[in-house]
N, C-alpha and C positions, 0 to 999 in steps of 0.2 A: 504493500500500500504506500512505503513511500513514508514523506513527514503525515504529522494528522493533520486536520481542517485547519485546526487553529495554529499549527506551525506553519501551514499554508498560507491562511491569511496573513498571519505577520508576516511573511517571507513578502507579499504584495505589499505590505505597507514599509517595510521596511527600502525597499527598493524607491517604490515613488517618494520616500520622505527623502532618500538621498538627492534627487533630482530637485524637489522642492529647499532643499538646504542651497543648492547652486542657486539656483531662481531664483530666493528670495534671500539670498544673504551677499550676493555678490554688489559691493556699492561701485567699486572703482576694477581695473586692469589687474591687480593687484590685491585686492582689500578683498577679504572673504569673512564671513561672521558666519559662526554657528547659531542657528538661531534655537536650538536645543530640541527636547523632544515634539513631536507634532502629533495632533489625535489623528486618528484615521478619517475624522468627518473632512478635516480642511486638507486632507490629500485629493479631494475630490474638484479638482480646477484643471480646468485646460493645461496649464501648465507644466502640470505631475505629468503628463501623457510622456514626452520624450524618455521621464525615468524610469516608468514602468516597462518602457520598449529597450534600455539599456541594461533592465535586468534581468529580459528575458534573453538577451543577448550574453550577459555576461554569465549566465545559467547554462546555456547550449555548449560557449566554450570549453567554461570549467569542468563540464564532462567529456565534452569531445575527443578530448587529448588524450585523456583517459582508454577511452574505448579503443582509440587508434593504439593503444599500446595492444592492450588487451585482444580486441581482433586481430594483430599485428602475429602475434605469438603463436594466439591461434590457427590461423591461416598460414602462408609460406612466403607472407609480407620482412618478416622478420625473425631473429633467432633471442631465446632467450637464453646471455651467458653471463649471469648476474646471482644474486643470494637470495633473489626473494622466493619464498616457497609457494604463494599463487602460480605467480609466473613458470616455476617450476614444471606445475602440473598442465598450466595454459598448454606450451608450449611440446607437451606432450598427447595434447587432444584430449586434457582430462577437464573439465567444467563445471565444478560443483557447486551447489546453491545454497549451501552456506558462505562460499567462498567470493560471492558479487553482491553481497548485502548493500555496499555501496555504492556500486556501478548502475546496479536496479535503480536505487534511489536516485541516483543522478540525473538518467535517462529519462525517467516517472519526473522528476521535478522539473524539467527544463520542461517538459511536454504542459505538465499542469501551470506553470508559471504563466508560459504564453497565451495558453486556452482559455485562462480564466482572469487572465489580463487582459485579454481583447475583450472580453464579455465587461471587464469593470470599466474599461475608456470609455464603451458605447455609454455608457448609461450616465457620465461625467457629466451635470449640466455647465451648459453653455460649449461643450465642445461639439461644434456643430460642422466641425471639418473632416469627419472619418471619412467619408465616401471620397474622398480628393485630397486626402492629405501622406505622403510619402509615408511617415511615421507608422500609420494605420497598416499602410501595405506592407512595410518591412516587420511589422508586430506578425501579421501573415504567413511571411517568409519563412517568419521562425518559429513561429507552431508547424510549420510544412514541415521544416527542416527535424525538429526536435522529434517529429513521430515517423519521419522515416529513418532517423536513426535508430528509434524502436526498432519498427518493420523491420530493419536491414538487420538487425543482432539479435533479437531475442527471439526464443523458441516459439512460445505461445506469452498471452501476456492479460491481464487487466486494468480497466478503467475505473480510477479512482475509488477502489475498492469493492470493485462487481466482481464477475464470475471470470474464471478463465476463459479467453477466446484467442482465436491465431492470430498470429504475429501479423496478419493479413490485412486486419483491422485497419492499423496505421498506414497502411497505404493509401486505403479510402480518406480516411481523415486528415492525412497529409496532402491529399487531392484535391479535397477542399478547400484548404488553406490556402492553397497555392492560386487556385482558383478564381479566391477571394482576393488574393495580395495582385494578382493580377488585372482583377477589376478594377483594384483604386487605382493603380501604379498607372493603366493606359487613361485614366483622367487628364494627366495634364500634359503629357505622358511621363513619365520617371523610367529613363530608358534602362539604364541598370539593373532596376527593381524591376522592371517587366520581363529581361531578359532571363534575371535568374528564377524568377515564377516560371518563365517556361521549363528553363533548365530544371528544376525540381522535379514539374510537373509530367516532365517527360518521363522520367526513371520511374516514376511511382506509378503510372501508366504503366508502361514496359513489365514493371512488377506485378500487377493485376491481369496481364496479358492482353490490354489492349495496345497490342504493338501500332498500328496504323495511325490512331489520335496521337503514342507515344512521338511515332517519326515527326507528322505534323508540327507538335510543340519544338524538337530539337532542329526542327531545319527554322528555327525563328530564332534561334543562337548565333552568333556568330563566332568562327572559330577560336578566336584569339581570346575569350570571354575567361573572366575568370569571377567568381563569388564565393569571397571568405566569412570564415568566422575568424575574430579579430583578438590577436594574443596584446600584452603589455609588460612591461616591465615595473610598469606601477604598484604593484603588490604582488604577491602570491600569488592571490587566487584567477590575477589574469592571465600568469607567465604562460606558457607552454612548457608543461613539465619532462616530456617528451624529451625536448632538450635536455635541461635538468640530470634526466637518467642515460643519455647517451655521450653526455659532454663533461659534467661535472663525476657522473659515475658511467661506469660500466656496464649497465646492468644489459643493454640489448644489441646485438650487432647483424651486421648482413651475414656475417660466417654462418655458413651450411644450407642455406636458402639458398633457388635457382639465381639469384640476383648475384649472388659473389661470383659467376663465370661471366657476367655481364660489365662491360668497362667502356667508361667514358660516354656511357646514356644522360642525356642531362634530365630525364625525367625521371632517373634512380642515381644520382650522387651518391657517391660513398667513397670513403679514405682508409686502408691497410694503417694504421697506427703501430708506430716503432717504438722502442724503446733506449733505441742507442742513432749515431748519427748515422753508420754505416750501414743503417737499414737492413741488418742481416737477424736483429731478434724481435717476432712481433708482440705485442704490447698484448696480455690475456686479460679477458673480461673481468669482472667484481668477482668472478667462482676462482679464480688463479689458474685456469688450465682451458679455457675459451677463447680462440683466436679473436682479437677486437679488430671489425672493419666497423668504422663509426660511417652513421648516416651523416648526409650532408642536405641534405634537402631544407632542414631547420635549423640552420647555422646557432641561431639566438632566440633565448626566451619569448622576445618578440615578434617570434615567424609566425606569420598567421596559417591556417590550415584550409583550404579548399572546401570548398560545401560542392559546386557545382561548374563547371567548366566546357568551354567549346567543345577541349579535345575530348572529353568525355561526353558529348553529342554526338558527335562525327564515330567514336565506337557503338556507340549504340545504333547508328543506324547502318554500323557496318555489320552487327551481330544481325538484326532484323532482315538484312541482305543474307546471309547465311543460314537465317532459318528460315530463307523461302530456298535455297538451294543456288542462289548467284554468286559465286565463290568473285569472279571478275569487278562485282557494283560491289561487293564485300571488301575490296582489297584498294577499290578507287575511294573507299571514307577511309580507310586504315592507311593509307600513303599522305592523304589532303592531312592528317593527324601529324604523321611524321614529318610531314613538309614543316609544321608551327616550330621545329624545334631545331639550334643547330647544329650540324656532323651528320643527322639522320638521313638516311639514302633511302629511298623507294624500295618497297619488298618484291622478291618476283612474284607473282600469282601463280598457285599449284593448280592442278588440275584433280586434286583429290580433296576431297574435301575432309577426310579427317586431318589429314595436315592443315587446312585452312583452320580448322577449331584451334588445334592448339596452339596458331600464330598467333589469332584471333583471342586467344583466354591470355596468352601471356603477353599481346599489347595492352589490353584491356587494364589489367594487372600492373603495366609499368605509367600509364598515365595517371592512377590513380592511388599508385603506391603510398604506404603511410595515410592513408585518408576515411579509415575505418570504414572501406566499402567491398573489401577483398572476401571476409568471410562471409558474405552476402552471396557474393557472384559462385564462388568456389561453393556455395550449398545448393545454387537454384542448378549449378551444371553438374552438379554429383545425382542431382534430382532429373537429371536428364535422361532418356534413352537411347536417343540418336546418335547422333556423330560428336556432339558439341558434349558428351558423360566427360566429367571429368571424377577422375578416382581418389583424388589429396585425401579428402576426408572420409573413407572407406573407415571403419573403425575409430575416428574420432567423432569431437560433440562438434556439432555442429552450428551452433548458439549457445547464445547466454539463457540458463532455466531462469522461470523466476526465483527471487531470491526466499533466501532459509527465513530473514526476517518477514517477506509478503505473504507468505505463506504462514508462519505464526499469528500476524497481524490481522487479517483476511477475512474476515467469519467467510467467506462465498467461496473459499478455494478448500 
C-alpha cells in the first residue's frame, strides 16, 4: 500500500508548502524568508500549482534511479560486483518481496503523488488555467511516466490499497495521462510537452498491443528528441545515486554483460578502471575480486536520466516492422537511429529474420541502456513465440513482486 492516507496527504502538503515558501517569501534576487509552517487551507492558491508539479517530479526521480539500478542487475543492463546482499540476489535472477519494501513504495508514491495532485490543482479556486497551462500538462506527463514505470517493473500490482491486478493496469492509466498532458500541451502549443506525451504514449500503446495508434504517436517524435527526468546536486534526495554507486563506490560494473565486448558505442560509455599507470592491473569492484568497467553514461550526480526519446521511437517502429515480417522497413528505422549518433555505421540487413530479432533486441537495449526499460522488453520477448523469444530470463524473476510490506498492509491482497 505504500505511505497511508494521511502520510499521503502530508507528502501533498508538504510539497506545495515548499513552492509557496519561494512565492511568498522571496522579496529581492537575493532575500529569501521563511515564512514558517503553513495550514493546508492557504496551500490552496494558484500559486502552490508549480510546487505540487515539482514534487511530483522530484518523487518520479528519486525513484527512478533507483529502479535503473535494480532493473539494471536484473536484466543484462549491468553486473553487480559490489557488497550489497539485494543486489546480490538481483543480479542472480532472485527477486524477493521482502527485499523491495522500498522500491514498491517509491514507485506507488510517485504514481499516487501525481494522480492525486492533479485531482487537488483542478479543484484550487481561482486556478482557472488547467486546460492551457504547460504546468497542468507536465503534472500529466508525470503521472504517465510514474505508472509506466509501474507497468514496465512490476509483476502484478495494486491501486491504493484494492485488490491485486496486472501490471497491465498502468499502461491504460498511463495512457491516459499522457492523453491528457497532451490535450493541454497542443493548446498553445508547448512543443516539448507535446512531443514527449507522444513519446510516452507510444510505448504504453505498443505495451497494450495496439501497435498501429502506437507507430502513429512515434512518427510525431522527432528523432533527435530527448525527455528527462531531472537529477541535482542540490541535496541528496535529487542527486542521481547511480552515480554515487559506480563512481564514488564500486558497487556495479559492465564486466560480464554482453556490453563489455562492445567498445566505443556512444550510446553504452564505459571505462576499464586501473589501478597502477601502466594499465596492466584492473581496478576490482567493492567485493575485491570483480573486474570494474565503470559506466560512463552519468558522469555526475547531476546526469539527468531519459524518460522518452526519438531514438527510442524510430526502435519501436522498427520492432513493429519486424512483427509484420519486413526485416528491410525494420533495419531502415534501426540505421535512421544509428545515423543520430557519432562513429555509428549503417547495419547490413539479413535476410533471416531470426538474426534480424537479435540485432533488433540488442539495438533496442543499447539506446536505452541504464534507463530502467531493459527488464520490461527482455520479459515481453521471453513472452514471445516467434522469432523475436528471447531466452535471458529463462529461470529468472522477471519483475519486481509486490512488496512483503503491501502485502502485510493490504487487507485486499
Amino acid at each position: 500500500m505504500g505511505p497511508t492516507i494521511m502520510t499521503r496527504h502530508k507528502r501533498l502538503v508538504q510539497i506545495a508548502a515548499a513552492a509557496l515558501a519561494v512565492a511568498a517569501g522571496c522579496k529581492g534576487a537575493f532575500e529569501i524568508t521563511n515564512p514558517g509552517p503553513i495550514l493546508d487551507a492557504l496551500l490552496d492558491t494558484p500559486e502552490t500549482v508549480p510546487g505540487f508539479v515539482l514534487g511530483m517530479s522530484g518523487d518520479l526521480s528519486a525513484i527512478l534511479d533507483e529502479i535503473v539500478r535494480i532493473s539494471g542487475v536484473a536484466s543484462d543492463d549491468i553486473w553487480h560486483g559490489g557488497s550489497y546482499a539485494g543486489e546480490g540476489l538481483w543480479v542472480r535472477g532472485i527477486i524477493n518481496e521482502e527485499d523491495v519494501n522500498s522500491q514498491w513504495a517509491g514507485m506507488q508514491r510517485a504514481r499516487w503523488v501525481a494522480e492525486h495532485g492533479i485531482e487537488r490543482i483542478k479543484t484550487i479556486p481561482g486556478y482557472t488555467t488547467y486546460n492551457t497551462d504547460s504546468v497542468a500538462a507536465r503534472a500529466n506527463l508525470l503521472a504517465g511516466f510514474a505508472n509506466r514505470l509501474l507497468g514496465e517493473n512490476v509483476c502484478s500490482t495494486t491501486i491504493d490499497g484494492g485488490p491485486e491486478q496486472p501490471n497491465t493496469i498502468h499502461f491504460s492509466r498511463a495512457e491516459t495521462y499522457f492523453t491528457e498532458a497532451l490535450r493541454i500541451a497542443q493548446s498553445k502549443p508547448f512543443p516539448t510537452l507535446v512531443r514527449a506525451a507522444f513519446a510516452g504514449r507510444a510505448s504504453v500503446r505498443a505495451w497494450q498491443g495496439k501497435w498501429a495508434e502506437a507507430i502513429a504517436d512515434a512518427a510525431q517524435v522527432p528523432d533527435n528528441f530527448s525527455y528527462v527526468a531531472f537529477y541535482s546536486t542540490n541535496s541528496s534526495r535529487e542527486r542521481n545515486e547511480l552515480v554515487f554507486e559506480t563512481y564514488s563506490r564500486r558497487e556495479y560494473t559492465v564486466y560480464n554483460t554482453q556490453w563489455a565486448q562492445v567498445f566505443n558505442d556512444p550510446r553504452v560509455p564505459w571505462d576499464t578502471i586501473y589501478t597502477n599507470s601502466s594499465r596492466t592491473a584492473i581496478q576490482k569492484g567493492q567485493d575485491g575480486k570483480t573486474n570494474y568497467f565503470r559506466q560512463k553514461k552519468y558522469p555526475d550526480q547531476g546526469s539527468d536520466i531519459p524518460l522518452v526519446k526519438g531514438a527510442e521511437m524510430l526502435m519501436l517502429r522498427a520492432e513493429e516492422r519486424l512483427l509484420n515480417g519486413d526485416i528491410p522497413g525494420a533495419f531502415t528505422f534501426i540505421n535512421r537511429q544509428r545515423a543520430l549518433y557519432t562513429g555509428l555505421t549503417p547495419l547490413a540487413v539479413p535476410t533471416d529474420i531470426n538474426v534480424a530479432w537479435t540485432i533488433l533486441e540488442k539495438e533496442r537495449g543499447a539506446v536505452t541502456w541504464l534507463e530502467a526499460r531493459r527488464l520490461w522488453d527482455l520479459r515481453r520477448w521471453n513472452a514471445q513465440t516467434g522469432p523475436g523469444h528471447n531466452t535471458f530470463l529463462d529461470g529468472r524473476a522477471k519483475c519486481i513482486p509486490i512488496s512483503r510490506e503491501e502485502r502485510q498492509a493490504n487487507p485486499n491482497l
